[in-house]
N, C-alpha and C positions, 0 to 999 in steps of 0.2 A: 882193729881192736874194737869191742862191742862199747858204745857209750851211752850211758846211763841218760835218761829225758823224762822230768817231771812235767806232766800237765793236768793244769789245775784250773778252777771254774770258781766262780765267786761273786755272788749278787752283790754288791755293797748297798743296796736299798737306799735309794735316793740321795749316792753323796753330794753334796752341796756347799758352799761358804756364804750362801745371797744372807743378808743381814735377816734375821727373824726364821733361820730356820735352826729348829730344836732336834735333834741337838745340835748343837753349836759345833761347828767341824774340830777347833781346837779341841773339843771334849770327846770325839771319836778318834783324831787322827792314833792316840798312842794304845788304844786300844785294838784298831783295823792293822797298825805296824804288827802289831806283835801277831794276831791270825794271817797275815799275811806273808810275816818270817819264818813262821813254824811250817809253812807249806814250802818252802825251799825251793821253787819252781821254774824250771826253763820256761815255762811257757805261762804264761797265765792269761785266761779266759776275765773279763769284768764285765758285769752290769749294773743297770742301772746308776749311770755316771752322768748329772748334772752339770751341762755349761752355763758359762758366765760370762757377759760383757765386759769389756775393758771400757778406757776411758773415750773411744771414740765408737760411738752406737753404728757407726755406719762399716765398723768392719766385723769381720765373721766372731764368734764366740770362742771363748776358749775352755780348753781342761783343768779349768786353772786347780780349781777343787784336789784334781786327781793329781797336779803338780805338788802340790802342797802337802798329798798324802806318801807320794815313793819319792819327797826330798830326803835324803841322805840315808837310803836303803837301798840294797844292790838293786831294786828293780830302777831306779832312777835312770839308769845309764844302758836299759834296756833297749832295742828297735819296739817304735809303738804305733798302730793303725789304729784309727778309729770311724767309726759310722759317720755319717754325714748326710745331710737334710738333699732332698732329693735334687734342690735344684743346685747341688756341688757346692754349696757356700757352707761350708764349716760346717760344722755338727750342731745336731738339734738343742731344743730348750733346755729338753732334759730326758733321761732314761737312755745316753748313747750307749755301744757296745766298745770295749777296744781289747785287743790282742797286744799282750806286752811278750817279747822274746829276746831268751839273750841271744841268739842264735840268728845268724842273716834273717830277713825275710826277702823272698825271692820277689813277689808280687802278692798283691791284694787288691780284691773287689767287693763291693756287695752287692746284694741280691734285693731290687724290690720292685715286683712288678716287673721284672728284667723276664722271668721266663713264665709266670703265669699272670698274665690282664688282672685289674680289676673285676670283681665277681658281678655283673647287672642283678639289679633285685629291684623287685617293685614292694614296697610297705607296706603291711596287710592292716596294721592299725595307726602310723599315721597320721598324724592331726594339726594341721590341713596335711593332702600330701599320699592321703593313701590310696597304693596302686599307678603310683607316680615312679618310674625307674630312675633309679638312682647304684651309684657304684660302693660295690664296699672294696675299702681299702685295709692291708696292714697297717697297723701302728706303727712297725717298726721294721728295720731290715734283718737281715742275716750279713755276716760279717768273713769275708774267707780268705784265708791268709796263709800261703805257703813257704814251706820254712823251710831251711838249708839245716838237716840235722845233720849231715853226714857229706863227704862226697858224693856226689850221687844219687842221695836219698833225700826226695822231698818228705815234707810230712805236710799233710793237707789240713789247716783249722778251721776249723766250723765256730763260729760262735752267736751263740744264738739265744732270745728272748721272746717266747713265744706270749700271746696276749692270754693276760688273768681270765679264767672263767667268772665274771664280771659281766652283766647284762650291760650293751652298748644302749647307748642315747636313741630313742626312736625320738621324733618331733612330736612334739603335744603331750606325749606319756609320760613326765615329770613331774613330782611334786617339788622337789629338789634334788642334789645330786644322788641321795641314797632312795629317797621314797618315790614310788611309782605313781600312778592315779587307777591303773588298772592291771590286774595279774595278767589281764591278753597280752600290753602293751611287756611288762616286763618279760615272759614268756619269748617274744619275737625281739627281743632287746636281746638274751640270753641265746637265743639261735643265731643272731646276724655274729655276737662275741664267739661262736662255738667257728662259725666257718673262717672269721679273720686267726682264729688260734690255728683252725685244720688248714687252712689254705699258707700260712708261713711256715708250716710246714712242710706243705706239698711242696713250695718253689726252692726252698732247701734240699729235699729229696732229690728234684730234679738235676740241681745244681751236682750235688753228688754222685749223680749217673754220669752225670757229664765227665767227671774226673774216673771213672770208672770207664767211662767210655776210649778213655785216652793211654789210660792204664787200669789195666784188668787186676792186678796186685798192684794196687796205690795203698800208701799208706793214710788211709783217714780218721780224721777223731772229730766230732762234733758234739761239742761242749756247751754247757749254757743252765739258763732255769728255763724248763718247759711249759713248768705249771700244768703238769700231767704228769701221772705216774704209768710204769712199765706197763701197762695194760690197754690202757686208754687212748681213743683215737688217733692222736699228733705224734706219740713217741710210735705206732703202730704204721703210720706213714712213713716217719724217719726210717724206721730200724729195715723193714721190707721182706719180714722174717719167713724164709721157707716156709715155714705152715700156712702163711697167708697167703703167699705167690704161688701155692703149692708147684711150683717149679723148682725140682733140685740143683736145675744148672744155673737158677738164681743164687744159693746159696752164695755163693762167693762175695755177692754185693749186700747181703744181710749187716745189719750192723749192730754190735754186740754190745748189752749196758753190762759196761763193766763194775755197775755195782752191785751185781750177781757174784763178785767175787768178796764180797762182805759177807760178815756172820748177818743174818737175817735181824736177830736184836739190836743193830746196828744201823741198818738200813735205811735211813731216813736222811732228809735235809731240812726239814719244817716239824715246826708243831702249832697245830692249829686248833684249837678249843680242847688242848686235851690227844686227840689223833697226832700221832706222828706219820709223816706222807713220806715217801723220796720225791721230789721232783725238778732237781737239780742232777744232771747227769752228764755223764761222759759216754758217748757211744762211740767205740770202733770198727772199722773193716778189718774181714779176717787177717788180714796179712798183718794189722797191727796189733789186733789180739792176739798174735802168738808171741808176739813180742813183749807181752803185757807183764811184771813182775808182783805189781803190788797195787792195793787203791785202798784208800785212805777216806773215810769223811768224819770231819771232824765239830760235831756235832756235841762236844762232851757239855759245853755252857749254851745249849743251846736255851732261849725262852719262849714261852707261849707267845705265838703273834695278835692271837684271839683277844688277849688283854693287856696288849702295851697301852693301850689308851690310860689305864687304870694305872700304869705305874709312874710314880716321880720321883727324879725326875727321869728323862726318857732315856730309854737303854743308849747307849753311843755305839752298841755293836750291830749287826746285823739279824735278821730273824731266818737268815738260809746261814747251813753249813757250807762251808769251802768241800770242794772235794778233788784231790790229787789222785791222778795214777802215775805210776814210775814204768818206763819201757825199755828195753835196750836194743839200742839200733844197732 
């Protein structure tokens, strides 16, 4: 019998409970319940999720934040993975990924620097330091978690947070965290951000060959905020779309945004000065795009992110839409 599988995606932008952060989680949690019950989800994709110390500093961190948000909602009692600081002691400071399911999870790993090195680069501006090799790294991992939908039937999760296009820190080229000293130094701040954004997605890609590689009809979804829309470099690596491999017998392993199946007026997950962008997606392989029934983003109270500074007090909800697709396996 065919069974119905909701998978959903969802920045929660910086959840947190540490004392001094605004908004104050009590003042988000019944807000995030409720976008979070309306997506009704087997599976659920999260980012940017905040850990926090207990009372002994010398052991790993916890979710406590994200405890505190699915207490006494069906996601509570869900199977949960989440990212973890490289050197395997608990999850990082902040911005982890986790993968919540109500459905077994088979196995989970993540991906950083696991299939592509650190990129060598020498600083062309520098100061002290330029021309001096040095490594660029991802901020963050990818997150991959296989789920028991069916007998039988894996389903393969991607979950993933690609870096803001956001100029990175060169040494010396700061006035402060926002102001530069020089448009070079910003310029090569903005390249070194472009390739840690293109390169967590190259080693995702990869990763997805690999499950391609093992099964040529796998069923895969790789879920997340890109911070790129369907044209642009990162999602153009992901996706591996015929036109660009121009290889037809690649097709198979193309991966499909399935938020091509929205009204176009609809199409969005952000609004930023006014522009509304997509760049929270769900992409599938073929085998799971045919299985695909419905996709959903949910976008209706979305706010300008260009001026939450300007509003009080601070919105308690998020500035990305959730976005569900529903499949049946």
């Amino acid at each position: 019998m065919p069974v119905p599988l909701r998978i959903a995606t969802f920045n929660l932008e910086n959840l947190d409970d540490r004392p001094g952060t605004k908004p104050a989680l009590a003042a988000r949690i019944p807000v995030l319940r409720r976008r979070l019950g309306r997506l009704d989800a087997d599976v659920l994709c999260l980012q940017e999720i905040n850990a926090q110390r207990g009372p002994d500093k010398r052991a790993p961190r916890r979710l406590a934040a994200l405890d505190a948000l699915l207490a006494g909602t069906p996601y509570a009692g869900f199977a949960c993975v989440a990212s973890a600081h490289r050197d395997g002691h608990g999850p990082l400071d902040v911005q982890n990924l986790a993968i919540l399911s109500r459905l077994p999870i088979a196995w989970h790993r993540q991906y950083w620097h696991e299939l592509v090195p650190p990129i060598d680069y020498r600083p062309a501006t520098a100061v002290p330091g330029a021309g001096t090799p040095q490594a660029v790294e991802w901020d963050r991992p990818a997150l991959h978690a296989a789920i028991e939908a069916a007998p039988g039937r894996i389903v393969h999760v991607f979950n993933l947070h690609l870096r803001a296009p956001l100029a990175a820190a060169i040494a010396g080229q700061k006035e402060s965290a926002f102001v530069w000293r020089t448009a070079a130094g910003w310029a090569e701040g903005f390249f070194v951000a472009a390739v840690k954004r293109a390169g967590q997605a190259l080693e995702t890609r990869l990763a997805v060959d690999r499950v391609f590689d093992r099964e040529p009809e796998a069923l895969i979804v790789v879920c997340g905020d890109m911070n790129a829309e369907e044209r642009e470099m990162p999602l153009r690596i992901l996706r591996a779309d015929a036109g660009d491999t121009g290889a037809p017998a690649l097709a198979a392993r193309a991966l499909v945004p399935l938020e091509r199946m929205v009204a176009a007026a609809k199409r969005y997950s952000v609004v930023h000065a006014g522009r509304a962008a997509m760049l929270d997606h769900v992409l599938a392989s073929p085998a799971l795009f045919a299985l695909c029934r419905s996709v959903e983003v949910h976008n209706e109270a979305l706010e300008d992110e260009a001026y939450a500074e300007l509003r009080a007090p601070a919105n308690p909800a998020s500035y990305h839409a959730p976005v569900v697709a529903e499949f049946v396996i």
